[in-house]
C-alpha positions in Angstrom: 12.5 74.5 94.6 10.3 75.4 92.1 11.7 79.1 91.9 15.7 77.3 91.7 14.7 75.8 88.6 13.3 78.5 86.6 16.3 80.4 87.7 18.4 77.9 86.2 16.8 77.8 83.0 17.1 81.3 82.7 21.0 81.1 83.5 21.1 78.4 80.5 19.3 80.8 78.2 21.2 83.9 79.6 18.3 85.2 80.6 18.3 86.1 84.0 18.6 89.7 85.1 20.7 90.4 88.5 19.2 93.4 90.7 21.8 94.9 92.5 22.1 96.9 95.9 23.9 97.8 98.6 23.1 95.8 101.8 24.5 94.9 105.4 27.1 92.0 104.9 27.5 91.2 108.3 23.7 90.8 108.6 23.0 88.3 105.5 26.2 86.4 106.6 24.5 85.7 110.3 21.3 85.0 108.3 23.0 82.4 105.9 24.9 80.7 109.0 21.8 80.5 111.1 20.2 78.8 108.2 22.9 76.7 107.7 23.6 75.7 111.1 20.1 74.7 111.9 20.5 72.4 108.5 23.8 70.8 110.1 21.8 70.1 113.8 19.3 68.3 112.1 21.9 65.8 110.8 24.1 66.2 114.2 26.8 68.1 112.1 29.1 71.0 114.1 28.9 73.9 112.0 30.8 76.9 112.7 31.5 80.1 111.3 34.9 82.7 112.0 35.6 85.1 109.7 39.5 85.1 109.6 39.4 88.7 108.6 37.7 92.1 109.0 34.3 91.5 107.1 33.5 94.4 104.8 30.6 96.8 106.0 28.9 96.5 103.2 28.2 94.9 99.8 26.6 95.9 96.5 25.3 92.6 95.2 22.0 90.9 93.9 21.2 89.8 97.8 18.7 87.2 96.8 21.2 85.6 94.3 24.2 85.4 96.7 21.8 83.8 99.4 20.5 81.3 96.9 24.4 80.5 95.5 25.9 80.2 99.6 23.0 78.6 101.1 23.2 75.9 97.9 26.7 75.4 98.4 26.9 75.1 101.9 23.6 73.0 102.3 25.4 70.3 99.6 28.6 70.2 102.0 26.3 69.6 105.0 
């Protein structure tokens, strides 16, 4: 939580630097739904994932800023 916050402040003051990299989408999207559908259990929620389309391989991304941006998202819709 602690770490959210100071990321936000640095957003405000355009201050925070991305890092970049290639990693396994399929992978981090499994991680992020597990996450996310142990969140859903706990308040008796059906969550589900099916990707409509052919994922992509591979992503080049800041990994730890994508999971921070899906798993807030999701975890407000839950």
């Amino acid at each position: 939580l602690i770490n959210d916050i100071l990321d936000l402040s640095k957003i405000e003051a355009r201050k925070l630097e991305l890092s970049p990299n290639d990693f396994h989408f399929e992978s981090f999207i499994k991680s992020i739904v597990e996450i996310c559908r142990i969140q859903a259990e706990q308040k008796e929620i059906q969550f589900t994932f099916q990707a409509l389309n052919q994922l992509p391989i591979a992503l080049h991304a800041d990994e730890k800023r994508l999971r921070q941006v899906l798993i807030n998202l999701l975890g407000n819709a839950i």
